[in-house]
DSSP file (Angstrom, degrees, kcal/mol; ACC not computed):
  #  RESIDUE AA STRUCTURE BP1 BP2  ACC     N-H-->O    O-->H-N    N-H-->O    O-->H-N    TCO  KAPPA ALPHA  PHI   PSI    X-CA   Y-CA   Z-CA
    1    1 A X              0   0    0      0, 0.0     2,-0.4     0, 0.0     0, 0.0   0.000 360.0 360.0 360.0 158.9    0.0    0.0    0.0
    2    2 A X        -     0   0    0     31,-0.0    31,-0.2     2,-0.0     2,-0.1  -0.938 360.0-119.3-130.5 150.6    1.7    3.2   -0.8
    3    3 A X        -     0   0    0     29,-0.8     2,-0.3    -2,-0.4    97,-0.1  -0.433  23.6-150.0 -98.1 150.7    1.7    5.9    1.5
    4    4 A X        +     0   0    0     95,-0.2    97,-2.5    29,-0.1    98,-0.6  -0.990  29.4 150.9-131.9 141.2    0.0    9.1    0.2
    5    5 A X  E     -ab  35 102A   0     29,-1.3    31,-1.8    -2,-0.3     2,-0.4  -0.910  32.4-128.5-150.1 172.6    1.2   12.5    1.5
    6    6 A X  E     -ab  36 103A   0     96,-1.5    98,-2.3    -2,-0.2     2,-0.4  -0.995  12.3-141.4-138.2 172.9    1.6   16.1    0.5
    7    7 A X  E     - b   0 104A   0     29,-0.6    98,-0.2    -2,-0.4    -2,-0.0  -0.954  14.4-130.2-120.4 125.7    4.4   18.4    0.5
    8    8 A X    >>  -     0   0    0     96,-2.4     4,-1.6    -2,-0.4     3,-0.8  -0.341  23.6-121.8 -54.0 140.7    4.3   22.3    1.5
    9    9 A X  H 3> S+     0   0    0      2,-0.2     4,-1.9     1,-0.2     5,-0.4   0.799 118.7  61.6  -2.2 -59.1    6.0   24.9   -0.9
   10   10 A X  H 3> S+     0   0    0      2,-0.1     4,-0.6     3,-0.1    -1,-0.2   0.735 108.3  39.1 -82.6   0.3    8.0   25.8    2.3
   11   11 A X  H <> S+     0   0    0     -3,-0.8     4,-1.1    93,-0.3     3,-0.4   0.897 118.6  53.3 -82.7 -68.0    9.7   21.8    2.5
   12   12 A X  H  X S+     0   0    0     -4,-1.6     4,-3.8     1,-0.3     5,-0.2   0.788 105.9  46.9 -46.6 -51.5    9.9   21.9   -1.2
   13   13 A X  H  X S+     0   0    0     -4,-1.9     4,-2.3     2,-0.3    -1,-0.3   0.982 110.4  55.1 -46.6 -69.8   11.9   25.1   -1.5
   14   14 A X  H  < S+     0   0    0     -4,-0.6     4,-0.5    -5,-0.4     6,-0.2   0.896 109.3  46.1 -65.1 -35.0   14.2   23.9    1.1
   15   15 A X  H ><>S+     0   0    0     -4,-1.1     5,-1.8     2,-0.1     3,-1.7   0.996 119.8  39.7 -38.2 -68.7   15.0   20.7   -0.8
   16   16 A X  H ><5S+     0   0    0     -4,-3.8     3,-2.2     1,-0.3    -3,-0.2   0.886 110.2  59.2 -75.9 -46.7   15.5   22.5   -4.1
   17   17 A X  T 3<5S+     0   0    0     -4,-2.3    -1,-0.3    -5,-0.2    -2,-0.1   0.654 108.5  42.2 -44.9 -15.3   17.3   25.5   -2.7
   18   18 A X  T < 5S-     0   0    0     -3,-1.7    -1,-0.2    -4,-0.5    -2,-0.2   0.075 120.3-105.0-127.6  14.3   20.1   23.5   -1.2
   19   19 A X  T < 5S+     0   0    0     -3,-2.2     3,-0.4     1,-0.1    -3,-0.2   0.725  90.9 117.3  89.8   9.0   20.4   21.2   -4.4
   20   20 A X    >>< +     0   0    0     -5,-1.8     3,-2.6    -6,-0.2     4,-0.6   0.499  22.7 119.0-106.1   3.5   18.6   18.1   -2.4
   21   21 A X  H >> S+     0   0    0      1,-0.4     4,-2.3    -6,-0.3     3,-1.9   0.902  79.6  54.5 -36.4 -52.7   15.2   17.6   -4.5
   22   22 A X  H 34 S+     0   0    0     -3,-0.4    -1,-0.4     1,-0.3     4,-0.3   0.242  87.9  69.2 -93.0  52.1   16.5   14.1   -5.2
   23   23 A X  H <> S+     0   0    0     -3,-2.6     4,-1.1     2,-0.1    -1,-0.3   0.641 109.8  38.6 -97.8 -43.1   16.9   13.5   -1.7
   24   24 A X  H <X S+     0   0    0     -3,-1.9     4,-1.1    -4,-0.6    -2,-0.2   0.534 112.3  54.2 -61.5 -24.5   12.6   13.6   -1.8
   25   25 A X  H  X S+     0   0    0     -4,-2.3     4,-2.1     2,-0.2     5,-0.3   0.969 108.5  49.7 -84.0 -58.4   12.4   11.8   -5.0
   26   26 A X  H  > S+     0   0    0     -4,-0.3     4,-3.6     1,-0.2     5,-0.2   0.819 117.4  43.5 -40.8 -54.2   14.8    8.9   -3.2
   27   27 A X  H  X S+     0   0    0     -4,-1.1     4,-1.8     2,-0.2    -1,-0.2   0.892 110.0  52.0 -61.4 -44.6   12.2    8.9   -0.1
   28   28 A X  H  <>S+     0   0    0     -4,-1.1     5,-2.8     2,-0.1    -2,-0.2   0.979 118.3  42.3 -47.6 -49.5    9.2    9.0   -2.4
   29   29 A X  H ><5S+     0   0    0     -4,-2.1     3,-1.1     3,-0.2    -2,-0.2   0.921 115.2  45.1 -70.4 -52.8   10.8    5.8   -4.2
   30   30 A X  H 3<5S+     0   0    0     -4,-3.6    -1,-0.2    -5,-0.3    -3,-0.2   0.867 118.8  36.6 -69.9 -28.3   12.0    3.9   -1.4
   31   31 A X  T 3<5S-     0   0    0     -4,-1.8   -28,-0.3    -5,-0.2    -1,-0.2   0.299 108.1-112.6 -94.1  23.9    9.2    4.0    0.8
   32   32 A X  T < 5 +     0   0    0     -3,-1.1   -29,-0.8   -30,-0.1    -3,-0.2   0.887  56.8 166.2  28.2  84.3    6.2    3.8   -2.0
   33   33 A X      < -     0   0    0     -5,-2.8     2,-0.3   -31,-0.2   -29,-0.1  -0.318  31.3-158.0 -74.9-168.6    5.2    7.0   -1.3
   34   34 A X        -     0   0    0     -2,-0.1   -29,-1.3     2,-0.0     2,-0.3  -0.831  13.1-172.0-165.3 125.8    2.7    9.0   -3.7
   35   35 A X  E     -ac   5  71A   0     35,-0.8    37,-6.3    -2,-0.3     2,-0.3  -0.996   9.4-158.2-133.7 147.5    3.1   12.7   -3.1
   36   36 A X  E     -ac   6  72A   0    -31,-1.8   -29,-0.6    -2,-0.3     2,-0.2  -0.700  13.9-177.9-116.0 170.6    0.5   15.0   -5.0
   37   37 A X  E     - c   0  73A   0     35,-2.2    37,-1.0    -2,-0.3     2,-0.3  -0.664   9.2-155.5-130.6-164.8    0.2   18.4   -6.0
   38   38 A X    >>  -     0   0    0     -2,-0.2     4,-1.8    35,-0.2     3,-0.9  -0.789  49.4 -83.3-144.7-169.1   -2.5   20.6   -7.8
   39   39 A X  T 34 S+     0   0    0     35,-0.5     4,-0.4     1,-0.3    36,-0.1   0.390 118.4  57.1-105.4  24.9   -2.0   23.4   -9.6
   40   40 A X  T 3> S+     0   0    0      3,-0.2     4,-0.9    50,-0.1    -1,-0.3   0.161 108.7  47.2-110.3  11.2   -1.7   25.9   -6.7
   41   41 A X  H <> S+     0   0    0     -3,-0.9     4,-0.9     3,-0.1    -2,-0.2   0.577 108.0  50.1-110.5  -4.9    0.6   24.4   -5.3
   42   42 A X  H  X S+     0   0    0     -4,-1.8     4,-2.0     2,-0.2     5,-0.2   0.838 116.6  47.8 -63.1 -42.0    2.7   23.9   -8.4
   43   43 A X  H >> S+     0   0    0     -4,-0.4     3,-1.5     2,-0.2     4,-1.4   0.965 108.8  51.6 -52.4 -66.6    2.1   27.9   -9.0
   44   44 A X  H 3X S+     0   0    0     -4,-0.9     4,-2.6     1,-0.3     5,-0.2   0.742 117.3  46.7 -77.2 -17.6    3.1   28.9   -5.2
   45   45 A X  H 3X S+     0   0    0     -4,-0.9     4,-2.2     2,-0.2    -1,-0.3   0.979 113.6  42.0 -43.1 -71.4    6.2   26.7   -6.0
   46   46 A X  H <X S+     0   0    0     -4,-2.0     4,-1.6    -3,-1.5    -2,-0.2   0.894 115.1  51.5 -33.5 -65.0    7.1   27.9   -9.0
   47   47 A X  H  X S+     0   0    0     -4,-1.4     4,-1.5     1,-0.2    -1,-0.2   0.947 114.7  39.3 -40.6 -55.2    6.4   31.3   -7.9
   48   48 A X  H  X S+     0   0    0     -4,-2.6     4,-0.8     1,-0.2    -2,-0.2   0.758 103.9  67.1 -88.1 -16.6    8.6   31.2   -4.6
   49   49 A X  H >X S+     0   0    0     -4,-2.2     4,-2.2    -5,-0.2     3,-1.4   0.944 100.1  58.3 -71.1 -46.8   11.7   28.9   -6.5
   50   50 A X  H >X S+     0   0    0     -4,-1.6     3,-1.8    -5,-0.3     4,-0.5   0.913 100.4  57.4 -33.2 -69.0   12.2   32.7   -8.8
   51   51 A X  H 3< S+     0   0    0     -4,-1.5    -1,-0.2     1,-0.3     4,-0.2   0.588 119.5  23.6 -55.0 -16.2   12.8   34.3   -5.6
   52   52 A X  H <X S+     0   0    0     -3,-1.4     4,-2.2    -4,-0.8    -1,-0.3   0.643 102.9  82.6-100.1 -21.4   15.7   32.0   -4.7
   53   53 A X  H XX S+     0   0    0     -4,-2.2     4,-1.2    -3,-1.8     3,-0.5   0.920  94.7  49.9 -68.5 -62.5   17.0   30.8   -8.4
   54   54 A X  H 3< S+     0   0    0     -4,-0.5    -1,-0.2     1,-0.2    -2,-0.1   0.912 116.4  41.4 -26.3 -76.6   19.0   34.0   -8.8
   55   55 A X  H 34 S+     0   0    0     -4,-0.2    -1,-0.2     1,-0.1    -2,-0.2   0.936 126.7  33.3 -32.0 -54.6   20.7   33.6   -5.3
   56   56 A X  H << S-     0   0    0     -4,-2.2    -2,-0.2    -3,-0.5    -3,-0.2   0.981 107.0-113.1 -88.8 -66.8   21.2   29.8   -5.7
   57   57 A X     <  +     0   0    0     -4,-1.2     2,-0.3    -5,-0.1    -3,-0.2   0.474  56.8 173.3 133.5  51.6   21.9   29.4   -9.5
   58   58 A X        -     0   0    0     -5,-0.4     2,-0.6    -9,-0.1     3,-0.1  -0.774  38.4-149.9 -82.5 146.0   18.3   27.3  -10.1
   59   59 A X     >  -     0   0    0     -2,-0.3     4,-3.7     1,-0.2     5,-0.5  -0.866  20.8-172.4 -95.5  89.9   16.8   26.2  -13.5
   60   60 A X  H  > S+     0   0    0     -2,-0.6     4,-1.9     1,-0.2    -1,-0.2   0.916  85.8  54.0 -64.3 -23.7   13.3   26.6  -12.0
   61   61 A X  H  > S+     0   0    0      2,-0.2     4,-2.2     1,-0.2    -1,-0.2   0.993 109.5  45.6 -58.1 -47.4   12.0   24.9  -15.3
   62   62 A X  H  > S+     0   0    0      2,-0.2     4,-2.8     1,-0.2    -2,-0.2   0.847 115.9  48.8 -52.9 -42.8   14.6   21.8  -14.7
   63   63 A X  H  X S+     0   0    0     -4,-3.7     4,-2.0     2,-0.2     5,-0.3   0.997 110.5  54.9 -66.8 -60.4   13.2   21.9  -10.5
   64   64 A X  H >X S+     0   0    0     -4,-1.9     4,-3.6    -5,-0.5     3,-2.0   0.887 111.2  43.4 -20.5 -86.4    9.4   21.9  -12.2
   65   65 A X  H 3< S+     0   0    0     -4,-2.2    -1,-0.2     1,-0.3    -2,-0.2   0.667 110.0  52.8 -36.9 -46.1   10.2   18.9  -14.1
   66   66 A X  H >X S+     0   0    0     -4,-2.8     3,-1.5     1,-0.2     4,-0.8   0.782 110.7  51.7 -71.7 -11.3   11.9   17.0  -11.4
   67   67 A X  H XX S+     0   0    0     -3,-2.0     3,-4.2    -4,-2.0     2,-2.9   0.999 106.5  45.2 -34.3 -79.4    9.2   17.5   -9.3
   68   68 A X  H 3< S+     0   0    0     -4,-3.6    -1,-0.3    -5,-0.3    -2,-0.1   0.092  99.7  75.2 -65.1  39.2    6.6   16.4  -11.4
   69   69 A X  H <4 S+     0   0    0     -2,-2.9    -1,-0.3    -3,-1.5    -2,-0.2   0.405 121.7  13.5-125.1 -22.4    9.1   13.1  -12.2
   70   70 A X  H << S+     0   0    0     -3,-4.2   -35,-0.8    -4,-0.8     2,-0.5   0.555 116.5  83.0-119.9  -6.2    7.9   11.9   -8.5
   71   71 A X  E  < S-c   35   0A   0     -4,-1.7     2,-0.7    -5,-0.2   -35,-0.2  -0.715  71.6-137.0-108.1 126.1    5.2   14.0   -7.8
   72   72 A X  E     -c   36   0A   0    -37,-6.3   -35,-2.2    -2,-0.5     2,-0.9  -0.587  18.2-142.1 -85.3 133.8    1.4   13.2   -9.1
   73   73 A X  E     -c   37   0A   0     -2,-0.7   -35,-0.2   -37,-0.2     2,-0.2  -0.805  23.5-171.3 -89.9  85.9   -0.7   16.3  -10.6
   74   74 A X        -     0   0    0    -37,-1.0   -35,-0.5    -2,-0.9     2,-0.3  -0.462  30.5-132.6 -96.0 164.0   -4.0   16.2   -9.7
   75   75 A X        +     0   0    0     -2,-0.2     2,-0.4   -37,-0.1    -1,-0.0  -0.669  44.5 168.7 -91.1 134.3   -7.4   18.2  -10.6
   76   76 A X        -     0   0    0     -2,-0.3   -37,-0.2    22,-0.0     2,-0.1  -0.947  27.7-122.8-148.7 170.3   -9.1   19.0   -7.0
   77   77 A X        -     0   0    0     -2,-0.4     2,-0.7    16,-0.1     3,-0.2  -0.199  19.9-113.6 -45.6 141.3  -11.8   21.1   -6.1
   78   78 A X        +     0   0    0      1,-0.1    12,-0.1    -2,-0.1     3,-0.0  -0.918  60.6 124.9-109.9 125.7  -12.0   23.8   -3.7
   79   79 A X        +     0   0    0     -2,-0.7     2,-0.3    10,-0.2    -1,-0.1   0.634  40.1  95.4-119.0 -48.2  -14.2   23.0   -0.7
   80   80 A X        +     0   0    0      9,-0.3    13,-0.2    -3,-0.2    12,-0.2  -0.470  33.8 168.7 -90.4 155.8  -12.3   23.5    2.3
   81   81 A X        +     0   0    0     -2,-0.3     2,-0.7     1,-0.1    -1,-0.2   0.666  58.8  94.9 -89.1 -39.7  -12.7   27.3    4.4
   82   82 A X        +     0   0    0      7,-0.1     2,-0.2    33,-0.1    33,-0.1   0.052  46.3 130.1 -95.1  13.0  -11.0   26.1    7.5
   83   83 A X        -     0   0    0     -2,-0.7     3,-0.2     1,-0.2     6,-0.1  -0.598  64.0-129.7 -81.9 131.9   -7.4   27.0    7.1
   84   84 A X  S    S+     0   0    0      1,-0.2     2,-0.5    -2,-0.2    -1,-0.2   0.890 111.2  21.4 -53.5 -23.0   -5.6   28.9    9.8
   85   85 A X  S >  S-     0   0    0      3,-0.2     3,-4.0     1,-0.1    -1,-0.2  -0.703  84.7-143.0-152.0 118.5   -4.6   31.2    6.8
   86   86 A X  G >  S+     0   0    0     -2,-0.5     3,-0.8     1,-0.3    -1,-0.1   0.284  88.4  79.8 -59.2   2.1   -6.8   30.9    4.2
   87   87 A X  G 3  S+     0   0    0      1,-0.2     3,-0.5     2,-0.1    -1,-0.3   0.799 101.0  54.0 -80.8 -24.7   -4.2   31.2    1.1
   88   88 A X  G <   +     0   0    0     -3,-4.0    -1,-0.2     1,-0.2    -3,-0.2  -0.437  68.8  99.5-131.0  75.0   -3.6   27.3    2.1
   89   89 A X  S X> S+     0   0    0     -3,-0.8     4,-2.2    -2,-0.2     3,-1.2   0.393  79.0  66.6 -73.2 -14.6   -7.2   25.9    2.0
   90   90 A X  H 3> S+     0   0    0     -3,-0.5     4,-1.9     1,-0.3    -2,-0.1   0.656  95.6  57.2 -95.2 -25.3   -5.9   24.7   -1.5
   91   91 A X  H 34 S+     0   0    0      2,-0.2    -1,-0.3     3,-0.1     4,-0.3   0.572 107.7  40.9 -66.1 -27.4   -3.7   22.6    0.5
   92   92 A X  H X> S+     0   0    0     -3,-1.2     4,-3.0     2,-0.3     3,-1.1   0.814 113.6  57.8-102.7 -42.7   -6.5   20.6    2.7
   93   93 A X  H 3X S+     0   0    0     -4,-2.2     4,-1.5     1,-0.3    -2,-0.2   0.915 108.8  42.7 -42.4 -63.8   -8.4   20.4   -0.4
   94   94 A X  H 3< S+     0   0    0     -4,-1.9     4,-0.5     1,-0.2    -1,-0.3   0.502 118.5  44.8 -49.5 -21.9   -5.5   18.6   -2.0
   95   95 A X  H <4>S+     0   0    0     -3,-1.1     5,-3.1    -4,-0.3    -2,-0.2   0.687 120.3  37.3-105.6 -34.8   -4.8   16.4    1.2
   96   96 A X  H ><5S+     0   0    0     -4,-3.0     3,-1.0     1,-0.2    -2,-0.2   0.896 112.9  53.1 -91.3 -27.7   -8.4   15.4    1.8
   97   97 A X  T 3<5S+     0   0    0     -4,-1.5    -1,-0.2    -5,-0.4    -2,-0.2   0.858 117.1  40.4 -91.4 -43.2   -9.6   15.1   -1.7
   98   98 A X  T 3 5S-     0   0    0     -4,-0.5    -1,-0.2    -5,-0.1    -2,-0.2   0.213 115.9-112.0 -32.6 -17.8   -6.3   12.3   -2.6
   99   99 A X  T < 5 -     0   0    0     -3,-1.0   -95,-0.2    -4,-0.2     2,-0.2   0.924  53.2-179.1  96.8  -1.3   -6.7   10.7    0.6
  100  100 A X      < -     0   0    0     -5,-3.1   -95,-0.2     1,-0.1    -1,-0.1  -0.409  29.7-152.3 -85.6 142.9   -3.5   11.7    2.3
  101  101 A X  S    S+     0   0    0    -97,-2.5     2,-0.2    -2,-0.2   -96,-0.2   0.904  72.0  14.1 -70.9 -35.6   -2.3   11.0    5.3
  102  102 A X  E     -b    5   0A   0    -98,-0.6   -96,-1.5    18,-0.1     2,-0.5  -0.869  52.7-143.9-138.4 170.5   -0.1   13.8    6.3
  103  103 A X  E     -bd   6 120A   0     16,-0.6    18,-1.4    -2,-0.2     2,-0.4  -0.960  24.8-156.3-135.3 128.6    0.6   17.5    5.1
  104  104 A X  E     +bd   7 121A   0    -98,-2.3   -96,-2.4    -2,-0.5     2,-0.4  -0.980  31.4 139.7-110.5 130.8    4.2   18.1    5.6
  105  105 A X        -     0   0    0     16,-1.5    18,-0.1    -2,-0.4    -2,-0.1  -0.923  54.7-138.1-155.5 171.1    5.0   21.6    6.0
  106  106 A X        +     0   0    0     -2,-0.4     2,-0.3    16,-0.2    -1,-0.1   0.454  66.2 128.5-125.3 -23.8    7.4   24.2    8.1
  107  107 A X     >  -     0   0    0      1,-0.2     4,-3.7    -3,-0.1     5,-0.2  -0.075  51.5-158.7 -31.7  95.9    4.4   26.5    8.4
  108  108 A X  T  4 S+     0   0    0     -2,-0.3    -1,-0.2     2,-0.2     4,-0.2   0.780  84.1  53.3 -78.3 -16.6    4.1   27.3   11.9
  109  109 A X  T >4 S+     0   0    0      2,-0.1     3,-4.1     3,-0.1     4,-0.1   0.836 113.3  44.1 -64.1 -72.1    0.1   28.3   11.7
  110  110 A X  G >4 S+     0   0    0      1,-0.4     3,-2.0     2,-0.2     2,-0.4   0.743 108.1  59.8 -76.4 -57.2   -0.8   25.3   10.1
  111  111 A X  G 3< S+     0   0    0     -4,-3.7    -1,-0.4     1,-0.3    -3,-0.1   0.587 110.9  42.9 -56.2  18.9    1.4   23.3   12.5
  112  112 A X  G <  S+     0   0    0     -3,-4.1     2,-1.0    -2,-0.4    -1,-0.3   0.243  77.5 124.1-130.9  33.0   -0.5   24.5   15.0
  113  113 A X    <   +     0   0    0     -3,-2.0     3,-0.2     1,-0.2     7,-0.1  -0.795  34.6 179.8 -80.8  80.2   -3.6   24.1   13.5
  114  114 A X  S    S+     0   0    0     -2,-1.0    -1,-0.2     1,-0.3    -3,-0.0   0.576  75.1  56.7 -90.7 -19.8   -5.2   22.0   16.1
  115  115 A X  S    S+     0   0    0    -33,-0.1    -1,-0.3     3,-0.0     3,-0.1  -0.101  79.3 138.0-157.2  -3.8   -8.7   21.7   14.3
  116  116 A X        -     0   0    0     -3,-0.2     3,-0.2     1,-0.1     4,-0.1  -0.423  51.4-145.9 -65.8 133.2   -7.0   20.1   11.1
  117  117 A X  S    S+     0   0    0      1,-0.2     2,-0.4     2,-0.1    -1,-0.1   0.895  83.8  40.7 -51.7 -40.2   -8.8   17.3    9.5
  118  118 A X  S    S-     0   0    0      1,-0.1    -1,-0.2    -3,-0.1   -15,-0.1  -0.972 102.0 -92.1-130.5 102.4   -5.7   15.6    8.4
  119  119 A X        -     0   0    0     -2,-0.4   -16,-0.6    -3,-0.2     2,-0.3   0.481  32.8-147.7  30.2 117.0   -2.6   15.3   10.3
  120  120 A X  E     -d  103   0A   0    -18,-0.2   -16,-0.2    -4,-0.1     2,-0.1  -0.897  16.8-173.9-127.5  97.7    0.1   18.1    9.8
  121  121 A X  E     -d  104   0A   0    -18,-1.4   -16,-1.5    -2,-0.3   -10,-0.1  -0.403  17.2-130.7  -5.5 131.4    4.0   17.0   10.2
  122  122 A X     >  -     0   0    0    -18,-0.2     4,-1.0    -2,-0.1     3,-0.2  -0.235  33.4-105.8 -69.2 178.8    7.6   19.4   10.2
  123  123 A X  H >> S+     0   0    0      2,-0.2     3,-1.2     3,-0.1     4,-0.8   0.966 123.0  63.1 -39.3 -71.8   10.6   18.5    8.0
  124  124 A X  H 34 S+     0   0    0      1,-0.3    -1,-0.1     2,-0.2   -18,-0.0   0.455 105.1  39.5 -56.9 -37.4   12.1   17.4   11.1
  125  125 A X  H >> S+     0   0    0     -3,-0.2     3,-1.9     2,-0.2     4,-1.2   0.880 113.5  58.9 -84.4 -39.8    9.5   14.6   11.8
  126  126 A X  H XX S+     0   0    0     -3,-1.2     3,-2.1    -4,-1.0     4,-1.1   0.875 111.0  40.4 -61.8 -69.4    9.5   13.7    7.9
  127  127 A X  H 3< S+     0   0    0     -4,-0.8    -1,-0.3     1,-0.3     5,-0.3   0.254 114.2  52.0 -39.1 -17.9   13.3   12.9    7.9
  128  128 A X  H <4 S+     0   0    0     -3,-1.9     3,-0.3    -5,-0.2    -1,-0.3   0.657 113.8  41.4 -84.6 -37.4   13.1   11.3   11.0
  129  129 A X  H << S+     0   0    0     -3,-2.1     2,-1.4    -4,-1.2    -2,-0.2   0.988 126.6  35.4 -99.5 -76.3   10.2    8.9    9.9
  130  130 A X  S  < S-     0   0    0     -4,-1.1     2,-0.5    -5,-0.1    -1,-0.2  -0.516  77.2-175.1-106.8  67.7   11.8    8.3    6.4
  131  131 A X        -     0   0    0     -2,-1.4     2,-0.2    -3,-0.3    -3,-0.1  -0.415   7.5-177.5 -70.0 115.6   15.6    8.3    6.8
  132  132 A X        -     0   0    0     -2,-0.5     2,-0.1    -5,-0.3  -109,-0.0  -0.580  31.2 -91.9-106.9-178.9   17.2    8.1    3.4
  133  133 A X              0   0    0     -2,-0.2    -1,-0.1     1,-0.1  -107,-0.0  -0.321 360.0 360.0 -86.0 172.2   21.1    7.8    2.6
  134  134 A X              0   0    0     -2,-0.1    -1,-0.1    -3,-0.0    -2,-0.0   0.087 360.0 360.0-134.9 360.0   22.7   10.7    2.1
């Protein structure tokens, strides 16, 4: 059974800023994961990897691609209201509507988003949970 999860803009961005993306594609593969996106969370990616590619010396098209090389793109709805900040309902939408177990994210409202339907995780726990080689 393959584990279904999504991944925050602010985890992704810290993989791909420090060169490590396939350090998530390695954990996606080795534990049969399934990590999803939609297409707001593909924008706010896209959006926030510009604001570092200059600094770091990213091909944000090349980061896009590996993404989507591990990552499933899916059509969802928007239903849920309930987000401590409402720019990432799009997020719950995506989590609940897929099935997911966990939202991983470094967003300190939503980790403290005690009223979340679905389970909210740091980096810190994900790396911990799914230790890959280095």
């Amino acid at each position: 059974m393959k584990r279904h999860y999504v991944i925050d803009t602010s985890v992704l961005i810290t993989y791909t800023s420090y060169g490590k993306l396939y350090r998530l594609s390695n954990m996606v593969m080795s534990y049969n994961m399934k990590v999803f996106m939609n297409v707001h969370l593909l924008n706010e990616f896209g959006k926030n990897l510009k604001k570092v590619s200059n600094k770091r010396n990213i091909d944000v098209n090349e980061e896009i691609k590996s993404l989507l090389d591990f990552a499933t793109l899916v059509e969802t709805i928007p239903l849920f209201s309930n987000s401590p900040d409402p720019k990432d309902n799009f997020l719950f939408d995506l989590a609940l509507q897929t099935n997911s177990e966990v939202i991983i994210t470094k967003e300190t409202a939503l980790l403290n988003f005690i009223e979340s339907p679905i389970a909210i995780h740091d980096i810190k726990w994900f790396k911990e949970k799914f230790p890959v080689e280095l």
